[in-house]
Backbone bond lengths (Angstrom), bond angles and torsions (degrees), N, CA, C in turn:
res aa  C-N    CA-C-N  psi(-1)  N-CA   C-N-CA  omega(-1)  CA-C   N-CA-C  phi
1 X - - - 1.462 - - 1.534 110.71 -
2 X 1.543 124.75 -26.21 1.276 117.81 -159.70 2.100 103.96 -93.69
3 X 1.390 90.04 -5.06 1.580 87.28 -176.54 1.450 112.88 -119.07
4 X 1.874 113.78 19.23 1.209 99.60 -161.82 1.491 152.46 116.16
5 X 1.596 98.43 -32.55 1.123 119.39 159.08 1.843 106.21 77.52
6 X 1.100 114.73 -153.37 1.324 109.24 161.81 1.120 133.57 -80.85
7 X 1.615 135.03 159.71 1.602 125.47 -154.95 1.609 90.38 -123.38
8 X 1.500 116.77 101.61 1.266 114.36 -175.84 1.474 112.80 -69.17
9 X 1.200 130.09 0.96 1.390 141.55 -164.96 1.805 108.72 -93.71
10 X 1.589 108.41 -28.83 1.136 114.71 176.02 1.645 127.35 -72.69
11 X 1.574 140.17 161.41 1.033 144.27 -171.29 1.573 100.53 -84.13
12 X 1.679 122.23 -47.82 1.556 128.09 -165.17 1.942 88.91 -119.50
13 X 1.070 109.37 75.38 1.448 91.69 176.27 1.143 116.68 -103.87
14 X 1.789 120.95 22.12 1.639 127.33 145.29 1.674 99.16 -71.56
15 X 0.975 121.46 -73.87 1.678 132.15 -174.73 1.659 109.57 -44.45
16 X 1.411 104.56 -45.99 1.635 92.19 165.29 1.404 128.09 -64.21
17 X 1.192 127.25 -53.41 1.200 143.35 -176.51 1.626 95.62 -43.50
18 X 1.164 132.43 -79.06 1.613 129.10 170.24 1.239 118.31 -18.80
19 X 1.413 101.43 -54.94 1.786 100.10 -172.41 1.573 102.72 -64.74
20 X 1.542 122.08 -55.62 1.030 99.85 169.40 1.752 154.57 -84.40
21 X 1.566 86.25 19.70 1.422 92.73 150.25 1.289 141.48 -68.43
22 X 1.636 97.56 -50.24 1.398 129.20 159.89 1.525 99.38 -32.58
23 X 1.554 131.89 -70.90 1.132 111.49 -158.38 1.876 124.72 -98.24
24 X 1.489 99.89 4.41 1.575 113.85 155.40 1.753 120.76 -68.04
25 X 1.453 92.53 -51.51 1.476 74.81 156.00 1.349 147.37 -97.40
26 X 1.677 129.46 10.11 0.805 129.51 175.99 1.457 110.42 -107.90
27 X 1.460 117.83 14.60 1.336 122.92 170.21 1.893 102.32 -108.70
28 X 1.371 124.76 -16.89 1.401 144.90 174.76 1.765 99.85 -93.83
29 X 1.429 134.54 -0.31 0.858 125.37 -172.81 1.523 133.63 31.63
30 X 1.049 109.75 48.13 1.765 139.03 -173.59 1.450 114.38 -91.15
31 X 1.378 125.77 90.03 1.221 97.81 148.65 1.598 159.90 -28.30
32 X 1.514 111.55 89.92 1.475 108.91 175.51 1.459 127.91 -113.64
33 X 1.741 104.44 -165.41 1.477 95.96 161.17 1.831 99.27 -160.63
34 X 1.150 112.70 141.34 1.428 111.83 -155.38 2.120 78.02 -108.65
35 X 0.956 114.95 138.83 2.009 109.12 178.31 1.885 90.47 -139.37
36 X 1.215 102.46 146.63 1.093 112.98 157.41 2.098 136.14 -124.23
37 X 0.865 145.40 154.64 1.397 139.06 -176.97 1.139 102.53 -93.78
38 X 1.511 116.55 118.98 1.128 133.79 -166.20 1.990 104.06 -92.12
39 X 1.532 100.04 -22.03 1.960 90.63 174.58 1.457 93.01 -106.93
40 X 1.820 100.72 135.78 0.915 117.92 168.47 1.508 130.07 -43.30
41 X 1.250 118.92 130.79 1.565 119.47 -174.56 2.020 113.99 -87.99
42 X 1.536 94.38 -31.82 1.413 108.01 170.23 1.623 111.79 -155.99
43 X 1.513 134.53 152.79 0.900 133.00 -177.32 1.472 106.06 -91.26
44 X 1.775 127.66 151.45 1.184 137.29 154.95 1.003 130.78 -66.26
45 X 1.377 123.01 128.64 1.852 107.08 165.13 1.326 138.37 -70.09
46 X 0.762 142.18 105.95 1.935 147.18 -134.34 1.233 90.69 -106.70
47 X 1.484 104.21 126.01 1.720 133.78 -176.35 1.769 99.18 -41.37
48 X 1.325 109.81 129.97 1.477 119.99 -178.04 1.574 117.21 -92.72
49 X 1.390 114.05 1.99 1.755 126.67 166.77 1.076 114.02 -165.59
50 X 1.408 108.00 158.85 1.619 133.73 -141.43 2.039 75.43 -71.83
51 X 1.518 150.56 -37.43 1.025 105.75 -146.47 1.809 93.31 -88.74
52 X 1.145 125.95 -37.74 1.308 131.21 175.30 1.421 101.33 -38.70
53 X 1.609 130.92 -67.55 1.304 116.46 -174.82 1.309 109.29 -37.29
54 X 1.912 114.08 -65.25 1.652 120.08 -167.81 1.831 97.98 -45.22
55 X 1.286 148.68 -36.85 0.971 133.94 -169.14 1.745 105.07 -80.33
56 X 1.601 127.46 -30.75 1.008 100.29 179.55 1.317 112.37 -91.08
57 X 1.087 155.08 -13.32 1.404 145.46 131.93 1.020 124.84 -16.95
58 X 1.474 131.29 -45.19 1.479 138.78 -166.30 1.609 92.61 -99.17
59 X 0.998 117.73 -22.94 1.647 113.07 160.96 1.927 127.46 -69.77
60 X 1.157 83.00 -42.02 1.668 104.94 173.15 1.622 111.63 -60.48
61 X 1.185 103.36 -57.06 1.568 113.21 -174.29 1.551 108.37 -79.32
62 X 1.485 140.38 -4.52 0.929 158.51 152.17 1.806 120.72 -55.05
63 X 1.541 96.66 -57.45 1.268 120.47 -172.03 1.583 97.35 -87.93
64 X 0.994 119.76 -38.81 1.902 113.11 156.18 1.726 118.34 -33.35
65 X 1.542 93.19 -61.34 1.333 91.76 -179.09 1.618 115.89 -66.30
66 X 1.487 120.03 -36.57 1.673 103.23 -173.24 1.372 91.01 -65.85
67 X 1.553 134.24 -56.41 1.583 117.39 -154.43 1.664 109.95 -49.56
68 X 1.597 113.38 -18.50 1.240 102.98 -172.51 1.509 114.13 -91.16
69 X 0.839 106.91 -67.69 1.734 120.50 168.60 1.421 109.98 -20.53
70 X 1.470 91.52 -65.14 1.923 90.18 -169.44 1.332 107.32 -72.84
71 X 1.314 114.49 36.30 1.697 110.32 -176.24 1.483 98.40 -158.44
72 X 1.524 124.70 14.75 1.675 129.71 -165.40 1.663 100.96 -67.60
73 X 1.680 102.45 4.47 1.812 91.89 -170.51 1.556 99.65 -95.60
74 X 1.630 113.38 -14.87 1.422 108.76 160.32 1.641 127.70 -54.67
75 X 1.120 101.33 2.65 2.083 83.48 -157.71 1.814 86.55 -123.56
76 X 1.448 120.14 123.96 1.017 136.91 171.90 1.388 106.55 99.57
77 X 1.082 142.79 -22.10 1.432 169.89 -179.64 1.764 96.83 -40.45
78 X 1.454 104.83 131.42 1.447 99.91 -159.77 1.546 93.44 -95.98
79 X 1.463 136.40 36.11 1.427 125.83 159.15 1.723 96.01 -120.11
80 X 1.415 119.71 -2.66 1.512 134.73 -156.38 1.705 107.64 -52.91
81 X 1.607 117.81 -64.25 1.074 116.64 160.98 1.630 96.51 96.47
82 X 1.739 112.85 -171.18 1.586 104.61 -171.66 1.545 93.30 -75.07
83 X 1.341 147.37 17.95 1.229 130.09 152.98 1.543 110.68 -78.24
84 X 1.390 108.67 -68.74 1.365 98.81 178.58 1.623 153.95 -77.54
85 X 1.899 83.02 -1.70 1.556 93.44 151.13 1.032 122.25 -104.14
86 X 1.437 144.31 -28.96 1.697 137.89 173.77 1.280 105.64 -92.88
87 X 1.424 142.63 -85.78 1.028 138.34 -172.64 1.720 134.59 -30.59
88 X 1.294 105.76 -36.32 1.659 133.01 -172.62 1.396 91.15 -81.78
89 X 1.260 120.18 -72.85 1.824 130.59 172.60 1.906 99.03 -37.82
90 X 1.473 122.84 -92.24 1.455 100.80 167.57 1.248 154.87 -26.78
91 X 1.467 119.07 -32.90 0.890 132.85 144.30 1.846 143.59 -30.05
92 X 1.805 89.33 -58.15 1.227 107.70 -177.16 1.739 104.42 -88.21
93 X 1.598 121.25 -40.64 1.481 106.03 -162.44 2.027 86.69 -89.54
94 X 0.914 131.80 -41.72 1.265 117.68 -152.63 2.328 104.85 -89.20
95 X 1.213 91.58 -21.48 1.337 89.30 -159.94 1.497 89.36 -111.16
96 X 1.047 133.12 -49.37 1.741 135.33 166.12 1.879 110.84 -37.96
97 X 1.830 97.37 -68.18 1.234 98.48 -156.64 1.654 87.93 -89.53
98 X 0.987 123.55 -5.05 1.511 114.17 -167.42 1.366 118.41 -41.57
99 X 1.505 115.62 -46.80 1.553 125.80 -161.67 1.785 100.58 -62.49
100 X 1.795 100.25 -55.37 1.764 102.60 177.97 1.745 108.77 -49.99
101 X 1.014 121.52 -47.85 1.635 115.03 171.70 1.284 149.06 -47.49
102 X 1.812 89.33 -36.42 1.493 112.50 -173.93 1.904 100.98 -94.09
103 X 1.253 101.32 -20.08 1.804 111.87 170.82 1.358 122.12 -79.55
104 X 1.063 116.58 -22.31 1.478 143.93 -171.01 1.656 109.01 -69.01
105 X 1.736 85.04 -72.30 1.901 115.43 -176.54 1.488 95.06 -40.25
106 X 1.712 108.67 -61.79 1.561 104.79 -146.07 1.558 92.44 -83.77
107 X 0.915 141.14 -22.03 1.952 136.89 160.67 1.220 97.23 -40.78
108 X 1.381 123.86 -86.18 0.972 133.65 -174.19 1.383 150.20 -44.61
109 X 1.230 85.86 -18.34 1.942 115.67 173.34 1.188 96.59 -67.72
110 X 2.019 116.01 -74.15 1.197 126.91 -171.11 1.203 121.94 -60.14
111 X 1.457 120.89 -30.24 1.539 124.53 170.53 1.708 121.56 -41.83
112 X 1.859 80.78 -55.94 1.759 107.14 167.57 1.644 107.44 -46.58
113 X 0.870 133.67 -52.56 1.539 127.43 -129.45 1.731 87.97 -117.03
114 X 1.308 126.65 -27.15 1.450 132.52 142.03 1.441 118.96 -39.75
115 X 0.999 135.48 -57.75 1.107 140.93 -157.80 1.479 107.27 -112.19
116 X 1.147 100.40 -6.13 2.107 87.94 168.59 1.407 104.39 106.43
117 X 1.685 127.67 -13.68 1.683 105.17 -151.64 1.774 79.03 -102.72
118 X 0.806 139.70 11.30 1.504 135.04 172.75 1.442 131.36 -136.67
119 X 1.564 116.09 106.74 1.583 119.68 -177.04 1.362 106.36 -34.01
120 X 1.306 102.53 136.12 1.604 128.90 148.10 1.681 101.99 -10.90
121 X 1.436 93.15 -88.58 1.527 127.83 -177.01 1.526 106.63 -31.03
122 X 1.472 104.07 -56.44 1.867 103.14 -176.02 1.390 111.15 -82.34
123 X 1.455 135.25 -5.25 1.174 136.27 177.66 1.272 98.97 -68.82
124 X 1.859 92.23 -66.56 2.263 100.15 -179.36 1.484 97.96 -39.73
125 X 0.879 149.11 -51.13 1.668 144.41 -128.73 1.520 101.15 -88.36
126 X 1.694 96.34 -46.31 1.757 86.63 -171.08 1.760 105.53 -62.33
127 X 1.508 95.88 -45.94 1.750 103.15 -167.05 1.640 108.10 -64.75
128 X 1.339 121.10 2.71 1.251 127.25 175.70 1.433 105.05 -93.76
129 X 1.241 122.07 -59.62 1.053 123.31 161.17 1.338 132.57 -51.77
130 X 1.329 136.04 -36.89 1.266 136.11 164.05 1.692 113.46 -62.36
131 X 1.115 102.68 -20.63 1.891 97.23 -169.55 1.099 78.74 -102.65
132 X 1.554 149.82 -59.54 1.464 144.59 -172.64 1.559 100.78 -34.00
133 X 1.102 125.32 -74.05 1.409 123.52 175.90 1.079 126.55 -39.83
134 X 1.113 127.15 -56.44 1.492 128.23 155.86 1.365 138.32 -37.10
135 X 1.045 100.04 -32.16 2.065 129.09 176.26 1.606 97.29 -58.48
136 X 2.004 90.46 -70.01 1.422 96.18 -170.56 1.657 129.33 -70.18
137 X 1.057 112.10 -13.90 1.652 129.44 167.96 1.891 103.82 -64.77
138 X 1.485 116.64 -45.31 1.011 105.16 -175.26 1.660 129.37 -85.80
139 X 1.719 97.82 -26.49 1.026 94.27 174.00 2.044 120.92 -75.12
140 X 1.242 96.88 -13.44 1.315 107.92 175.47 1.593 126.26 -37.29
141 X 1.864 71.63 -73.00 2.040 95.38 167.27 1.416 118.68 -74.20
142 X 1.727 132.57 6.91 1.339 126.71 136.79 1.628 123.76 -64.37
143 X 1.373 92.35 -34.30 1.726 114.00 -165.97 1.985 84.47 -66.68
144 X 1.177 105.28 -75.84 1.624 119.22 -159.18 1.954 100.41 -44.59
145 X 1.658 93.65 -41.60 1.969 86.03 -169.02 1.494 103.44 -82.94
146 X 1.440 127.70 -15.08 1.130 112.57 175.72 1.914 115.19 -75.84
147 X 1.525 114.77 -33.19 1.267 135.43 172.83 1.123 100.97 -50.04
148 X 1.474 130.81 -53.75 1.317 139.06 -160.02 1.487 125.07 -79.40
149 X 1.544 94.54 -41.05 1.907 106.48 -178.48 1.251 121.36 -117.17
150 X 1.655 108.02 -38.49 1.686 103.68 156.66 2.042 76.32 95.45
151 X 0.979 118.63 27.83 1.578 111.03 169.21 1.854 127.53 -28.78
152 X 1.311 102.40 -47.13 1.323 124.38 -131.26 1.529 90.38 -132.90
153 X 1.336 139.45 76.78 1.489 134.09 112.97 1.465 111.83 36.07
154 X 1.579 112.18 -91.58 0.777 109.15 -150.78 1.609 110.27 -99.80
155 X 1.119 111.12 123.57 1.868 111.69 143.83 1.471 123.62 17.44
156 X 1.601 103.84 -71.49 1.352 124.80 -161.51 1.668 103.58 -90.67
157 X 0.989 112.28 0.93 1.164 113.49 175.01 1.183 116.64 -104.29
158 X 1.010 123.71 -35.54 1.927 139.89 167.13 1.138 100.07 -41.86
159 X 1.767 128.57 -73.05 1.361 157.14 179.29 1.670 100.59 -40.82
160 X 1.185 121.35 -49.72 1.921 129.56 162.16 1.181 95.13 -28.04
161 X 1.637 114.17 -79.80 1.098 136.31 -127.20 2.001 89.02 -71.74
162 X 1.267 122.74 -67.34 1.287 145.43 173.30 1.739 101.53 -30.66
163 X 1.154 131.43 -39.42 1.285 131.56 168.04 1.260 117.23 -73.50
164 X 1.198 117.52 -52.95 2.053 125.79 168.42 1.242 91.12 -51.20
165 X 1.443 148.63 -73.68 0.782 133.18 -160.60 2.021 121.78 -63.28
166 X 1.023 131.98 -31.24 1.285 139.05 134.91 1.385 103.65 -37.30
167 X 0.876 127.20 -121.06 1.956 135.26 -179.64 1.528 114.58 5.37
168 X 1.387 109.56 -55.35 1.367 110.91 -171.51 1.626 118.10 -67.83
169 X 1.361 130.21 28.38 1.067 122.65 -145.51 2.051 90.57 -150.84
170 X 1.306 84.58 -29.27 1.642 89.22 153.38 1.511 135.31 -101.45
171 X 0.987 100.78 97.91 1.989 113.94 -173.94 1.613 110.63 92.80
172 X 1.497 110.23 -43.11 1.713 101.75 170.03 1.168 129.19 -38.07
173 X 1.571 98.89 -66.96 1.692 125.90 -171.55 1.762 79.31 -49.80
174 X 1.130 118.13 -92.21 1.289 105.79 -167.19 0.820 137.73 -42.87
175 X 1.145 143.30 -31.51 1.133 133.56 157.61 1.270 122.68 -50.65
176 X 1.221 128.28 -49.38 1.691 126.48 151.09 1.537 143.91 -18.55
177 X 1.489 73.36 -43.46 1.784 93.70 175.53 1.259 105.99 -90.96
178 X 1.342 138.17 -7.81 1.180 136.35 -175.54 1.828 103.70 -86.12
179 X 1.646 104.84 -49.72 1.427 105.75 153.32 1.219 134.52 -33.01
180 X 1.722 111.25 -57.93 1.610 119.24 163.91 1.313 113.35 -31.77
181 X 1.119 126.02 -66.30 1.493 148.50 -159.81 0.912 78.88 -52.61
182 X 2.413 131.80 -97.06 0.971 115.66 -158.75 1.682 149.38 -50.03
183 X 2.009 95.75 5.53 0.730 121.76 -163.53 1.890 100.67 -77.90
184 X 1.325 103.59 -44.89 1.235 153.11 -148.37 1.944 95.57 -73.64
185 X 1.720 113.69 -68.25 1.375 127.43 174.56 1.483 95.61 -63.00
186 X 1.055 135.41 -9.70 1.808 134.32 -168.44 2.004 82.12 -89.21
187 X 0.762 133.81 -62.30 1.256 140.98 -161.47 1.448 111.21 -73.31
188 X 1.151 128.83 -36.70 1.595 138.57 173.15 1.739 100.08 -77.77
189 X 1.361 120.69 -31.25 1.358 114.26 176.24 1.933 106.41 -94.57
190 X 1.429 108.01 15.05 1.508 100.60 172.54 1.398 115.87 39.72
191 X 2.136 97.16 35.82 1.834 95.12 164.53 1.559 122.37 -79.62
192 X 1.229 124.62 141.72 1.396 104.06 -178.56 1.607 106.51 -87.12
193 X 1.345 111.03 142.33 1.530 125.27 175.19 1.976 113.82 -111.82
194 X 1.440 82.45 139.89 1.714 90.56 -157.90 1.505 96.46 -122.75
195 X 1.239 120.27 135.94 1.993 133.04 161.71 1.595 85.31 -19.86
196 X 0.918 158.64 -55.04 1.291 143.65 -112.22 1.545 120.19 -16.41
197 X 1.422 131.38 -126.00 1.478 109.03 -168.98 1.781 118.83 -136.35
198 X 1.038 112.45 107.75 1.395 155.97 -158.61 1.800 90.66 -57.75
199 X 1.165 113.13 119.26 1.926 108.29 172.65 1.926 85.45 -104.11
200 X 1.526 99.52 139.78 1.408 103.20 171.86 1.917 88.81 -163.08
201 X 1.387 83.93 157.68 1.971 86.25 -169.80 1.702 91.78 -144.17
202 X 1.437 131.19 25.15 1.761 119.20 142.91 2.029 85.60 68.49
203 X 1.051 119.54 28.82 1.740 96.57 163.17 1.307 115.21 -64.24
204 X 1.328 115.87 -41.13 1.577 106.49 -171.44 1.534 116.06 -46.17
205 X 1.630 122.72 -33.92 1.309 132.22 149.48 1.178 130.23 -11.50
206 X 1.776 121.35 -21.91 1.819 106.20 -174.49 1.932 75.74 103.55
207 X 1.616 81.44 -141.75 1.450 110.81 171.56 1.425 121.28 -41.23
208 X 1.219 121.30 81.65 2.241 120.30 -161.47 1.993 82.38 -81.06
209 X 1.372 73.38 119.16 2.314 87.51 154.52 1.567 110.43 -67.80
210 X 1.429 90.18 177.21 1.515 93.37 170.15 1.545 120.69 -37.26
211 X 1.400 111.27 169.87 1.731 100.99 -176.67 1.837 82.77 -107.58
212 X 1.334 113.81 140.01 1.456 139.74 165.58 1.422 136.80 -136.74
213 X 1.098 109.49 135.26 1.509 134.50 -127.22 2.286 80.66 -97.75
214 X 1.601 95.37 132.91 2.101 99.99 -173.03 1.489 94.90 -139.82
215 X 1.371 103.65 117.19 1.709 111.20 154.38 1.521 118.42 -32.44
């Protein structure tokens, strides 16, 4: 109540609202504690085509930027703390600018290695390394949530999970980040981006109804 409540004007205004809690009270010098529930209470319905996904991505990475911006007085801020010096800083160069970086490298690799000004050898290496990293980041946080919550029953399902996580790191990831980006020129051109309309069809349900289209 004292900051406002939620900002219906925003794209992520769950994700904003946090950040700026975080920095109401650590500029009010208030003891808090922000906790979250780590087992799911209900599952989401996950966009049923590539253009709905591309819109919630470019929504996501949108709503990144207002929670950050409208809160840039958190980060360095001498009541800030490991929020507003590590987290706020990570946030913004790796997860903000990440998409322009990670779009950049792989242009630029191939541009290189197209045109002659870059070995064979160091082209493979970076793109080995960039998807290598990626592999191992993901399979990590399968490794850590299965350690942690015990999700998954079964065996064969772990082993699923351990392959998606491999896989997604060839053409997905990128493609994602390519979203980011356009997410990214949407924001430098001060386009406004709207919920627009979400295709989801309730499979997780058993029996999924028709698929229907929700503001």
């Amino acid at each position: 109540m004292d900051i406002g409540g939620y900002r219906h004007k925003t794209i992520g205004e769950d994700m904003e609202l946090v950040v700026r809690l975080h920095r109401h009270m650590r500029e009010k010098n208030i003891p808090y504690r922000i906790t979250f529930v780590p087992d799911p209470i209900c599952w989401t319905e996950a966009p049923q085509d590539f253009k709905t996904l591309r819109n919630q991505r470019i929504r996501w990475q949108i709503g990144l930027s207002e929670s950050l911006f409208n809160n840039i007085g958190l980060m360095f801020s001498r009541h800030g703390g490991a929020v507003g010096w590590l987290a706020f800083p990570y946030m913004l160069i790796f997860e903000w600018l990440g998409p322009v970086i990670e779009v950049m490298g792989f242009t630029l690799t191939i541009l290189g290695f197209v045109t002659g000004y870059l070995q064979p050898q160091v082209a493979l290496l970076f793109l080995l390394v960039s998807v290598g990293f990626g592999m191992l980041l993901s399979v990590v946080a399968v490794l850590l949530e299965e350690m942690s919550f015990h999700q998954y029953p079964k065996l064969r399902n772990v082993f699923v999970l351990f392959a998606v996580a491999f896989l997604e790191n060839i053409g997905y990831r990128q493609l994602i980040s390519y979203w980011r980006l356009v997410a990214m020129i949407r924001i430098a051109m001060r386009r406004k981006t709207t919920w627009g309309k979400m295709v989801r069809n309730a499979s997780w349900q058993g029996a999924a109804p028709a698929a229907k289209k929700e503001t």
